[in-house]
C-alpha positions as CSV (number, residue, x, y, z in Angstrom):
1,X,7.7,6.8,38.8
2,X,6.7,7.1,35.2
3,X,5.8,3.4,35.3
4,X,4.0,3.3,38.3
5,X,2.1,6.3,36.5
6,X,1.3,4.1,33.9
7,X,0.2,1.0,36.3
8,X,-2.1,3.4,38.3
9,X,-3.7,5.1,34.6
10,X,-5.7,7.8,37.1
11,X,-3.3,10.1,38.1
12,X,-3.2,14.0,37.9
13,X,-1.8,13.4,34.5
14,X,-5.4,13.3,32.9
15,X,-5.9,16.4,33.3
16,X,-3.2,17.2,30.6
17,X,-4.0,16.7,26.8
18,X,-2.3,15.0,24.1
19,X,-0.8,16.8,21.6
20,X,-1.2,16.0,17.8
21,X,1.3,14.5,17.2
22,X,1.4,12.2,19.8
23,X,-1.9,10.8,18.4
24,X,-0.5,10.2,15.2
25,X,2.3,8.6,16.9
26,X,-0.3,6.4,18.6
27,X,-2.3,5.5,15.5
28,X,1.1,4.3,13.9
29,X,0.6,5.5,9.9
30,X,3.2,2.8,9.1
31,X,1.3,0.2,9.7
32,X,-1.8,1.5,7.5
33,X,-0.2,0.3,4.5
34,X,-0.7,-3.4,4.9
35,X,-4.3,-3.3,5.2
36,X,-5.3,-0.3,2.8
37,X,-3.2,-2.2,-0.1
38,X,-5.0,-5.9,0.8
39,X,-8.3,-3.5,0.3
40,X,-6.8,-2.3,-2.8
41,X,-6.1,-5.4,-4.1
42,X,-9.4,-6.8,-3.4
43,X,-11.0,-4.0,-4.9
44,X,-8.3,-4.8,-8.2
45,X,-9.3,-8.5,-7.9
46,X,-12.9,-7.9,-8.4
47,X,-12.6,-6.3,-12.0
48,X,-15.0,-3.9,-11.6
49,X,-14.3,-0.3,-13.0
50,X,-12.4,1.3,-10.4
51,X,-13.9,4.9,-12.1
52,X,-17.4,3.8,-11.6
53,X,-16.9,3.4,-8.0
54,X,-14.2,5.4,-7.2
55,X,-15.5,6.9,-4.1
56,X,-16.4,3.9,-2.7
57,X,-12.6,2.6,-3.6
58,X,-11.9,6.0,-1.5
59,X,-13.7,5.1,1.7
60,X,-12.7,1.6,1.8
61,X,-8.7,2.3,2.3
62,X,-8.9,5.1,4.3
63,X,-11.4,2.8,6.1
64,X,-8.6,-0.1,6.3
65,X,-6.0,2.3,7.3
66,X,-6.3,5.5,9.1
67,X,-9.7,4.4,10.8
68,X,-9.4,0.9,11.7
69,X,-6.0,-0.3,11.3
70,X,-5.2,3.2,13.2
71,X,-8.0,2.3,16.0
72,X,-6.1,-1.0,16.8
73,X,-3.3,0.5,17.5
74,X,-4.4,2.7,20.1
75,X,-6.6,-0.3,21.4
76,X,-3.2,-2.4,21.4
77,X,-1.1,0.3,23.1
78,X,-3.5,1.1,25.9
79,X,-3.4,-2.8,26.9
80,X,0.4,-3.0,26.2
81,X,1.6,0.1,28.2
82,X,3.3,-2.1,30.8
83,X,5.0,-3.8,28.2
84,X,5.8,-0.8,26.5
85,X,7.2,0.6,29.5
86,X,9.9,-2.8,29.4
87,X,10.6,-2.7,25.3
88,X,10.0,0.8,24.4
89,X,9.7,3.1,27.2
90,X,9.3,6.6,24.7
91,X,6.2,5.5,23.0
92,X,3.7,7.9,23.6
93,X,1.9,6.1,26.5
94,X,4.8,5.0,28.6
95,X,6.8,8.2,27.7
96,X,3.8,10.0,29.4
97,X,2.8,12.0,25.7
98,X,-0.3,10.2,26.3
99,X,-1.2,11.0,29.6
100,X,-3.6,9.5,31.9
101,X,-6.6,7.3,30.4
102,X,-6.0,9.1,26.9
103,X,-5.1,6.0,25.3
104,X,-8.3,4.4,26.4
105,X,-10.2,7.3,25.2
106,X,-8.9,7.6,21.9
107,X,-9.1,3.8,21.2
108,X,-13.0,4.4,21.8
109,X,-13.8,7.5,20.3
110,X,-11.9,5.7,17.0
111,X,-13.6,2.6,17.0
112,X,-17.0,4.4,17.3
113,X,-15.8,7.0,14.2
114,X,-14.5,3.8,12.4
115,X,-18.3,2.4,12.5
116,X,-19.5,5.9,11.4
117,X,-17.4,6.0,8.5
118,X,-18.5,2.1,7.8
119,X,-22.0,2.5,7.2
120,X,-20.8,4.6,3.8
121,X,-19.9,1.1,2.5
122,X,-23.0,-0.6,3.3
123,X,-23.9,-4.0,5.1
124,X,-20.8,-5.8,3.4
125,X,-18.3,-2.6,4.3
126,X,-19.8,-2.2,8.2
127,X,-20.0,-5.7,8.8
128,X,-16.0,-6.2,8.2
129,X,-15.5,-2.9,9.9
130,X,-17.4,-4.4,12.6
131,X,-15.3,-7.8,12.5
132,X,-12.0,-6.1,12.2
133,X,-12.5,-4.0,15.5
134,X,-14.0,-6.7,17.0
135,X,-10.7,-8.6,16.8
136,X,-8.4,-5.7,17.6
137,X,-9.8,-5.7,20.7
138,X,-9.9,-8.9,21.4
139,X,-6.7,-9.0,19.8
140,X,-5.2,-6.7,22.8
141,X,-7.9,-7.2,26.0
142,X,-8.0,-9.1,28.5
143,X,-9.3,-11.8,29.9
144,X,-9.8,-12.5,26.3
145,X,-5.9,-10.9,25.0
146,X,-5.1,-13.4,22.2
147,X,-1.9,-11.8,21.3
148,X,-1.3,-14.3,25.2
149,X,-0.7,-16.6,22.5
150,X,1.2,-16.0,19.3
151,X,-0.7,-18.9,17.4
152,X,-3.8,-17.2,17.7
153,X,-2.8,-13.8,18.0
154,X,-0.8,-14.0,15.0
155,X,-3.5,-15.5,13.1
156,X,-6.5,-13.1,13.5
157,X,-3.9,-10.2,12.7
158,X,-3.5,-11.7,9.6
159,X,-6.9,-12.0,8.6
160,X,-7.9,-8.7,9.7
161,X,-5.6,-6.8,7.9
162,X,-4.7,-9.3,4.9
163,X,-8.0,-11.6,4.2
164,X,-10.3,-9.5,5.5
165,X,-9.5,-6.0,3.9
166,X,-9.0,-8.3,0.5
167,X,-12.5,-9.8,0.4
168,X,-14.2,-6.2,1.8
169,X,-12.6,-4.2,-1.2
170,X,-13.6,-7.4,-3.5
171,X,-17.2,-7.4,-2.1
172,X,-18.0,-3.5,-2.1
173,X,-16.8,-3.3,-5.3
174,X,-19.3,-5.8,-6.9
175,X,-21.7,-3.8,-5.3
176,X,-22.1,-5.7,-1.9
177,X,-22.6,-10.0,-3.4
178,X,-20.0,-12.0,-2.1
179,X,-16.9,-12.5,-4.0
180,X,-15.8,-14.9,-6.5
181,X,-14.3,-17.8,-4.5
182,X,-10.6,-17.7,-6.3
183,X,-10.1,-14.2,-4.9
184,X,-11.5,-15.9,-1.5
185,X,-8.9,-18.3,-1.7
186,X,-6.1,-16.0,-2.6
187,X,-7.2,-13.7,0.2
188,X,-7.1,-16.1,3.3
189,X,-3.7,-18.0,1.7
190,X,-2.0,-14.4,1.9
191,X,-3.6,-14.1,5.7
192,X,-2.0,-17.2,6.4
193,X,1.2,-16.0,5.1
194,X,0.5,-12.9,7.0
195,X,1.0,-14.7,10.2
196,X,4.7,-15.1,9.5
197,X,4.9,-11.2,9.0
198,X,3.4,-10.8,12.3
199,X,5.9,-13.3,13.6
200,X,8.9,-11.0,12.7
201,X,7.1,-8.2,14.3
202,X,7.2,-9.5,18.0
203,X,11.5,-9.9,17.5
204,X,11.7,-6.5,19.3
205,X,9.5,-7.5,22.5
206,X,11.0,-10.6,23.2
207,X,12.5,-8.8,26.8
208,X,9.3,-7.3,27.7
209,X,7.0,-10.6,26.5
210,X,8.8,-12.7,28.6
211,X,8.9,-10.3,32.1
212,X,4.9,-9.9,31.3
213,X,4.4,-13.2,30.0
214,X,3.1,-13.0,26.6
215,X,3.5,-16.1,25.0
216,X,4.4,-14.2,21.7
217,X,6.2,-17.4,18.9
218,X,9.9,-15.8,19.7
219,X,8.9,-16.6,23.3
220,X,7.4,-19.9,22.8
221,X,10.0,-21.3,20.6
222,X,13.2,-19.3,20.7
223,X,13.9,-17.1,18.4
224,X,16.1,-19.2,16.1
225,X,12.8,-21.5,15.8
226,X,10.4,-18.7,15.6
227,X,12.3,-17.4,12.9
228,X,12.6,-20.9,10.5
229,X,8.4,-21.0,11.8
230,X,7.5,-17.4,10.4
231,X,10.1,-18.1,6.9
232,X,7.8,-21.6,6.8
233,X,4.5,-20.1,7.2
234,X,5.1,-16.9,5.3
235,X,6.3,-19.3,1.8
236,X,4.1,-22.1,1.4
237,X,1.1,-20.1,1.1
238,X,2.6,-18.1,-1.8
239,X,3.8,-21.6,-2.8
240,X,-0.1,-22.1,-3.4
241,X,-1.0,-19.2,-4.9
242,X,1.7,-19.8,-7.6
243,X,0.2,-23.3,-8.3
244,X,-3.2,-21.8,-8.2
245,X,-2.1,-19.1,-10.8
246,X,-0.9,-21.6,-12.9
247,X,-3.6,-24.1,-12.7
248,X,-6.0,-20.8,-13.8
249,X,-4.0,-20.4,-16.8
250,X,-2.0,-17.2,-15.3
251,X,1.5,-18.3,-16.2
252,X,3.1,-14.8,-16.1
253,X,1.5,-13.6,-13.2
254,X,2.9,-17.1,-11.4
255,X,6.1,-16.6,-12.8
256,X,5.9,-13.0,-11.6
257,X,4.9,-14.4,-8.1
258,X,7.6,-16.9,-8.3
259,X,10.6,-15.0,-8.9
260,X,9.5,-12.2,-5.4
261,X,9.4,-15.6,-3.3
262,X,12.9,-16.4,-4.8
263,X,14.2,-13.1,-4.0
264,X,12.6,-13.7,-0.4
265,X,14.3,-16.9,0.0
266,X,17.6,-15.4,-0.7
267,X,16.5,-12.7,2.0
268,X,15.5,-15.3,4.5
269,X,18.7,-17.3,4.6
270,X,20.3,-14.2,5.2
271,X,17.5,-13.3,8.4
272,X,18.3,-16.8,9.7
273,X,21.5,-16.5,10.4
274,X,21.0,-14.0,13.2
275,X,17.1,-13.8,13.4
276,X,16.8,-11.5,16.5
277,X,19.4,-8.8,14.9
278,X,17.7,-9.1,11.5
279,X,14.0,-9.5,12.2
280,X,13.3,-5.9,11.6
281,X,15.3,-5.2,8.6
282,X,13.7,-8.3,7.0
283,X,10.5,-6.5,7.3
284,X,11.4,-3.9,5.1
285,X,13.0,-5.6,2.8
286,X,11.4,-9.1,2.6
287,X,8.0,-8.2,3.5
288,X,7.3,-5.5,0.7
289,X,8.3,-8.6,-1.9
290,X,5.4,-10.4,-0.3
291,X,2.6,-7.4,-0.4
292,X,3.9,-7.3,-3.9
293,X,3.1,-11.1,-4.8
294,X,-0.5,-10.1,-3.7
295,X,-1.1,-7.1,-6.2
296,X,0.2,-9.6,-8.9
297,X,-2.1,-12.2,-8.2
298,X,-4.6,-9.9,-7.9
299,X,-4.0,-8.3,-11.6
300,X,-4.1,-11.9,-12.6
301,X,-7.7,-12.6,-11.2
302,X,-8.8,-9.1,-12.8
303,X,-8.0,-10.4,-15.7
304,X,-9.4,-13.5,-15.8
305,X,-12.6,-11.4,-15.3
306,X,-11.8,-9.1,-18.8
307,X,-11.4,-12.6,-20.6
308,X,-14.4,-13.8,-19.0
309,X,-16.6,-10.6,-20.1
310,X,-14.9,-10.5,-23.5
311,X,-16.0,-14.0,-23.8
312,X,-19.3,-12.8,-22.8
């Protein structure tokens, strides 16, 4: 019955309210970190004075995290609730927490407070606020739904909350002008990465994906291939970023980047082995090794920028 309550979204069960709690369940905090430390890193990547524009620094992670990183996950859970109700049946929408058209209703009234809040960080900050909402619901609605697929799904979570959050903090820090084109390059080789990460994330809704016929990469390929696919996709782009660092004369920050992606490659071989079982405790281990590699490489771009203003 609780399903069916969840098919049929207009029962007497909007006339309840959701409790606090149960929103912050929905907007997910754990999943704010990703995006509000590629901001961070952007904003270190820039090597602007971090105590000039400290406010600004401020806006734009809470921006990337508990506004619109927080919004798509209410947009996603509203558009998953069947699912939901297969994989994990005591999430706050399926488990009823959430009642009614709640979900919807939340996801709205955040994505219109996100944009609020994105006007503090000028064109460049409410433009990518725009963008990154954009794809969250695209990201999660249908007809368009590309999370159908896991290609493209996969990919535009990975530039929304890796690239994209990177090249904002890098932008608003230089006071809106476009940034320098390494950290461009650094930002969109760690979304590409951030594909793989996004890969090990759909492990635990194999069951559900399959019954509702999301075409999520564990679904597509079997999880044994999936698993090899998201390792592949999630090392060669730090495998660039270390030849990059080097070819930028930035030996200790490649050799620092280097020796996390060795540590992750001992980490995968173990996650291979039984990928399904694993997949989640390879993102707490494995993944934090990878956010890491970013903050390195963006220390290493920051100080390219000292040198370059010494030399000034």
């Amino acid at each position: 019955m609780q399903f069916m309550g969840i098919i049929h979204p207009t029962s007497s069960a909007d006339l309840g309210q959701p409790s606090f709690s149960a929103v912050l369940e929905l907007f997910k905090p754990i999943t704010w970190f990703p995006p509000m430390w590629a901001f961070a890193c952007g904003v270190v990547a820039s090597g602007a004075s971090v105590s000039d524009h400290w406010l600004l620094a401020v806006i734009g992670i809470a921006l990337a995290g508990p506004m619109v990183c927080a919004t798509s996950q209410a947009v996603n859970d509203w558009f998953d609730r069947h699912v939901d109700a297969i994989n994990e049946p005591n999430r706050p929408i399926p488990s009823g927490r959430i009642p009614g058209r709640w979900g919807l209703y939340i996801a709205l009234g955040w994505t219109v407070v996100s944009l609020l809040v994105a006007t503090a960080l000028g064109p460049w900050g409410f433009g990518a606020a725009a963008l990154g909402l954009l794809l969250a619901w695209a990201y999660s609605m249908p007809p368009i739904r590309l999370k159908q697929n896991g290609w493209l799904g996969n990919a535009a979570c990975g530039l929304s909350y890796e690239g994209l959050a990177w090249i904002t903090g890098a932008a608003v820090m230089a006071g809106g002008a476009f940034p320098e084109t390494r950290s461009v390059v650094l930002a969109l080789l760690y979304s590409l990465g951030a594909h793989g990460i996004m890969t090990l994330n759909d492990f635990k809704s194999i069951k559900g994906d399959s019954v509702m016929g999301v075409r999520s990469l564990p679904v597509q390929l079997g999880p044994q291939r999936a698993a090899f696919t998201a390792c592949l996709v999630m090392a060669l782009p730090q495998i660039a970023v270390i030849s990059l660092l080097g070819l930028w004369q930035l030996p200790l920050h490649a050799l620092g980047v280097f020796v996390l992606l060795l540590a992750q490659f001992a980490l995968m071989a173990w996650f291979l082995k039984k990928p399904v079982d694993r997949a989640l405790y390879y993102s707490g281990f494995g993944v934090p090794l990878f956010v890491l590699g970013m903050m390195v490489s963006a220390f290493g771009l920051r100080s390219l920028q000292a040198t370059a203003g010494l030399g000034g």
